[in-house]
C-alpha positions in Angstrom: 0.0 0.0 0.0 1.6 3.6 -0.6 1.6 6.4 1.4 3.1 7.2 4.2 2.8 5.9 7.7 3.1 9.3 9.5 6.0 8.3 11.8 7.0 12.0 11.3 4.8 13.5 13.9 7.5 12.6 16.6 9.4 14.9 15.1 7.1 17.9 15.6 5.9 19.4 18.7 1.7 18.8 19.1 0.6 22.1 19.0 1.8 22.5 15.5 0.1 19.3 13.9 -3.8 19.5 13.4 -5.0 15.5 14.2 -5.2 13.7 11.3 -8.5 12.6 10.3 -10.1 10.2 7.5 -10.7 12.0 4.3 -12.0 10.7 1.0 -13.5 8.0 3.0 -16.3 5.5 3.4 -19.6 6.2 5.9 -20.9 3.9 8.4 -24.5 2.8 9.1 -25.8 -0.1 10.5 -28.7 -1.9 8.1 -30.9 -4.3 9.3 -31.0 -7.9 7.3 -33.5 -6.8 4.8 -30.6 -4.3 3.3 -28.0 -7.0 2.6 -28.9 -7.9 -1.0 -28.7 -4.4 -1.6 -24.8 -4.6 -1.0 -22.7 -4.1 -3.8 -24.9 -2.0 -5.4 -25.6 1.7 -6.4 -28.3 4.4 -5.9 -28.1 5.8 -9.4 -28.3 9.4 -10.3 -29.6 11.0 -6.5 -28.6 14.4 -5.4 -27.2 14.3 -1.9 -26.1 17.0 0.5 -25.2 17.5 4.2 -26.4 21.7 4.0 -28.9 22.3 1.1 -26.9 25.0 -0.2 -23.9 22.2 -1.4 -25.8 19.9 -3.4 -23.9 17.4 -5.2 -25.2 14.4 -7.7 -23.7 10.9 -8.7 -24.0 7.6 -7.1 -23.8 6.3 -4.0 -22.6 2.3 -3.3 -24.5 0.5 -0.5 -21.8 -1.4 1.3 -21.7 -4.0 4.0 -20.6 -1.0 6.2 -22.6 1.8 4.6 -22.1 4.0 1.9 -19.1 5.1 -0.2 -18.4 6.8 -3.4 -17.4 10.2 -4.8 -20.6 11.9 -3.8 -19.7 10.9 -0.5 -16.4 11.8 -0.4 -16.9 15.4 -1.5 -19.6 15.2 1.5 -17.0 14.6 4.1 -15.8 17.7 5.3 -19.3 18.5 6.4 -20.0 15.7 7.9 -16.8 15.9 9.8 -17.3 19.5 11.0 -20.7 17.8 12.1 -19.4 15.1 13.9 -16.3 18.0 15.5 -19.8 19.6 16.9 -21.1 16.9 18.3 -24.1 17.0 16.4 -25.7 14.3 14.4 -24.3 13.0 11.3 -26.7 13.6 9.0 -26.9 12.9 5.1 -30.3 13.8 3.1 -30.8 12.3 -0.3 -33.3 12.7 -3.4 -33.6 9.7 -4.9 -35.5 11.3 -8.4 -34.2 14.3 -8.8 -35.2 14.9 -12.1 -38.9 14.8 -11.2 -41.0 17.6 -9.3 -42.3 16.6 -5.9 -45.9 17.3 -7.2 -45.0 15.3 -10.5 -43.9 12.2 -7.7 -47.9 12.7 -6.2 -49.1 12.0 -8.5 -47.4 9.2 -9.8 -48.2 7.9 -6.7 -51.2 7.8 -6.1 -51.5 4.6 -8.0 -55.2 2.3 -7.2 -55.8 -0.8 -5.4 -55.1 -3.2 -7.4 -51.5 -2.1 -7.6 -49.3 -3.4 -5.4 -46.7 -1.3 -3.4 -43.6 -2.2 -5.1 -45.0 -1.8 -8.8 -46.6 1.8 -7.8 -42.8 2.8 -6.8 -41.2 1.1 -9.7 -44.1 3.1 -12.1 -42.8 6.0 -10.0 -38.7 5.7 -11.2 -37.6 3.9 -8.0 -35.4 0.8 -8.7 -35.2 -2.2 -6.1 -32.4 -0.3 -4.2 -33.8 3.0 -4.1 -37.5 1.1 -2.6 -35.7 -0.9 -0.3 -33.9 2.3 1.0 -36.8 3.6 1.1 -38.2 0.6 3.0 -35.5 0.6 5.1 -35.5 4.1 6.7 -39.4 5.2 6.4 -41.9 4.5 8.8 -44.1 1.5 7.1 -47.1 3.4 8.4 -46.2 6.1 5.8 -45.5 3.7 3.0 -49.1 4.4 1.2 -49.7 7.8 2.1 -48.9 9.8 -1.7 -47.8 13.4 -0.2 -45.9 11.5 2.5 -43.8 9.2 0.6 -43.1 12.3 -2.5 -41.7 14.0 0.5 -39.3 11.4 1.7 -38.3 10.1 -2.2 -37.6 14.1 -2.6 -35.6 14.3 0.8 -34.7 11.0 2.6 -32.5 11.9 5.9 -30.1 9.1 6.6 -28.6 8.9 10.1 -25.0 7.8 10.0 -22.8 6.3 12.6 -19.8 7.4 11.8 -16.6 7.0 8.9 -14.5 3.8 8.1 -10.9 4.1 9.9 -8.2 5.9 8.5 -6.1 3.4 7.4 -9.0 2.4 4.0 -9.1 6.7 3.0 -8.4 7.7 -0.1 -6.1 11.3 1.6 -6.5 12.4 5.4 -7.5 15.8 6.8 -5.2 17.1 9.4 -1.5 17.9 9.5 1.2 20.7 10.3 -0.3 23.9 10.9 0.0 26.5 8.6 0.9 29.1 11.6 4.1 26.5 12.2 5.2 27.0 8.3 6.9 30.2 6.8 5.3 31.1 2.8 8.1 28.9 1.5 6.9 26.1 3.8 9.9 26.0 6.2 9.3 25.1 10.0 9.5 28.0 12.2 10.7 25.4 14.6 13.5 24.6 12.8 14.5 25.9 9.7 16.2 23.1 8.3 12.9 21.2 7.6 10.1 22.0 5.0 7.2 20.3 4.3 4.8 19.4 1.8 1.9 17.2 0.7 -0.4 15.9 2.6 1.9 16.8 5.7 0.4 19.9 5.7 -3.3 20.6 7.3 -5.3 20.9 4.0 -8.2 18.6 2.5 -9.5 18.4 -1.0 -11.7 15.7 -2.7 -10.2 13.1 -4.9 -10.1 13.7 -8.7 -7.1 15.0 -9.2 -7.0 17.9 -6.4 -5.1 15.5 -4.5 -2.1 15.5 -6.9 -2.2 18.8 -7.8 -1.7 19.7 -4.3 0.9 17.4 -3.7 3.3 18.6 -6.5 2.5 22.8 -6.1 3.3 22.5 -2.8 6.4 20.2 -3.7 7.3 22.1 -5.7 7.1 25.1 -3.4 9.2 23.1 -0.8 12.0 22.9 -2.7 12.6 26.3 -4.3 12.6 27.4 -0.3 15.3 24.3 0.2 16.9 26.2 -3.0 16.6 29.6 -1.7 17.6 28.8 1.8 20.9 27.2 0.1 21.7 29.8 -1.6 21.9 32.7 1.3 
């Protein structure tokens, strides 16, 4: 596996080294048995968001251990300034998102000779979107029409927490920018400069990562050059 194992902490005091946290990583929540062919498999096309204002769209993989994808990833950092609040982790979804919630009524309102699944399927929802929905609505609401628009146009998911640091993609956390000079030379000790994801900075995957890695390589060593030099 590559990366590094972070062994360089001992060299830094703690008060210039933000903790390191998961980033680019996984969610946990528990499922009851009834989710468990679902694993494996994705929730196509939803719009998902932690504040409504930062809506983002993909899919999202039902796992064993919860959910994980890029949608989620990019999600992270406001889940984690949830969870650094204490306040609960939180992830709303809409599952159709190319349909109006008054559109979804109606489609809904199906007869009696329908069946629950086949009025949801007629609706757009696929088996892993129903059982979702099966999973975290109240069955009392199941064939109430306004209700169940409501919750297919924003489900609220209640997480447990994110898988351990050692399966993310990057981590959050690192030296302190207040412990660097511009040229990213320790104040501590001007011998050492540091780059990466040594330094406190998070970005999603997709590239960002790399980028950052290699400006701020690259920034490292013209101040190894310049310090040389005097």
């Amino acid at each position: 596996q590559l990366g590094s194992d972070g062994a360089w902490q001992q060299w830094l005091s703690t008060d210039e080294i933000e903790p390191f946290q998961p980033s680019n990583v996984g969610v946990l929540k528990t499922w009851s048995p009834f989710m468990h062919d679902c694993f494996g498999q994705p929730l196509k096309r939803v719009n998902a968001w932690v504040n409504a204002e930062n809506k983002t769209h993909g899919d999202i993989v039902v796992t064993h251990y919860g959910l994980e994808s890029g949608v989620i990833y990019k999600l992270g950092r406001e889940l984690r300034q949830l969870a650094a609040q204490n306040l609960p982790l939180q992830l709303h979804l809409d599952l159709l998102p190319d349909i109006t919630i008054e559109q979804l009524k109606k489609k809904l309102q199906g007869n009696k000779k329908q069946s629950m699944t086949n009025i949801w399927r007629k609706a757009g929802l696929d088996t892993v979107k129903i059982n979702l929905l099966r999973e975290v609505v109240a069955k009392n609401l199941w064939s109430d029409a306004t209700q169940m628009a409501q919750q297919i146009k924003h489900l609220m998911i209640s997480l447990d927490g994110f898988r351990p640091i050692e399966e993310a993609i990057s981590c959050a956390g690192g030296v302190k920018q207040v412990a660097l000079s511009s040229q990213l030379q320790l104040q501590s000790n001007p011998y050492v400069f540091c780059c990466g994801e040594m330094l406190d900075w998070d970005a999603p995957t997709g590239g960002y990562l790399l980028t950052a890695c290699f400006a701020t390589g690259r920034a490292a060593g013209q101040g190894v050059y310049e310090f040389l030099s005097k």
